[in-house]
C-alpha positions as CSV (number, residue, x, y, z in Angstrom):
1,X,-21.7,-76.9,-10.8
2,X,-18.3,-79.2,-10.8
3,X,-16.7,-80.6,-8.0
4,X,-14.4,-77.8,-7.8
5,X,-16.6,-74.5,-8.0
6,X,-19.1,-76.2,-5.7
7,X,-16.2,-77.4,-3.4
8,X,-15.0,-72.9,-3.1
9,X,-18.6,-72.2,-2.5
10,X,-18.6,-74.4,0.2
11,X,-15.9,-73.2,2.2
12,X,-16.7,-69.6,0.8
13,X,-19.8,-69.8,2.6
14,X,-18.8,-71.3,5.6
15,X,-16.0,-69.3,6.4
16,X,-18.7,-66.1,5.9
17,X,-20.8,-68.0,8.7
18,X,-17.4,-67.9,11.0
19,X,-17.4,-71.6,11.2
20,X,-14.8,-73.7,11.7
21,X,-15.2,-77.3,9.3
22,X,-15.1,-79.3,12.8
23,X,-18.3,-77.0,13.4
24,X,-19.9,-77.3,10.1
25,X,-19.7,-81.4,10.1
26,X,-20.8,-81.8,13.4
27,X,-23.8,-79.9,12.4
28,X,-24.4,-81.9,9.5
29,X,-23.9,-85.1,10.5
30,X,-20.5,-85.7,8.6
31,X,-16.9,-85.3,10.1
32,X,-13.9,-82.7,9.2
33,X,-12.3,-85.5,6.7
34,X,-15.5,-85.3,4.6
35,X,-15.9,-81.7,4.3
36,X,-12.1,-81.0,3.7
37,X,-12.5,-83.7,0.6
38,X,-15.6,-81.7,-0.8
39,X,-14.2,-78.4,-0.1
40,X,-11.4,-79.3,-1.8
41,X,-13.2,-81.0,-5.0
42,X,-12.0,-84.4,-4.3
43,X,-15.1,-86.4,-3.6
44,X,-18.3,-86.5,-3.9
45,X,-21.3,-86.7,-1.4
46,X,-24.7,-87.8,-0.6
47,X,-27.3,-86.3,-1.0
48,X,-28.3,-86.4,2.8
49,X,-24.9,-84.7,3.4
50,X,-25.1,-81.7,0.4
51,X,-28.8,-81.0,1.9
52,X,-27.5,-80.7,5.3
53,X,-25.1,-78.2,3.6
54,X,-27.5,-75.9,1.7
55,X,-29.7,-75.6,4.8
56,X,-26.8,-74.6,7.0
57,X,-25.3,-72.2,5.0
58,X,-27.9,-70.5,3.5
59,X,-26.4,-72.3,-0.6
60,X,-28.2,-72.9,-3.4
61,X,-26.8,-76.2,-4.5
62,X,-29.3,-78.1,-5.8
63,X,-31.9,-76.2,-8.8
64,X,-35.2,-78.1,-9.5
């Protein structure tokens, strides 16, 4: 998954939770900058952080 699809999925899933980015960084340890940048496909992230992320939202990110 690029930058960019995983980025839509992100806020795809977020917005079906009802949660606002401010929300959604709080709860993962990150702030609203961050997740804006990832949402958008302009940075990347830890691992810590993308975790945080697929536990929260219910997302496959990661396949092992």
């Amino acid at each position: 998954m690029g930058n960019i699809e995983l980025g839509i999925a992100i806020k795809k899933a977020r917005e079906t939770k009802g949660l606002t980015k401010a929300e959604l960084a709080k709860m993962i340890g990150s702030n609203e900058v961050t997740l804006w940048q990832l949402e958008r496909g302009v940075a990347n992230s830890t691992m810590r952080i993308l975790r945080a992320i697929e536990i929260e939202l219910d997302l496959q990110i990661f396949k092992i």
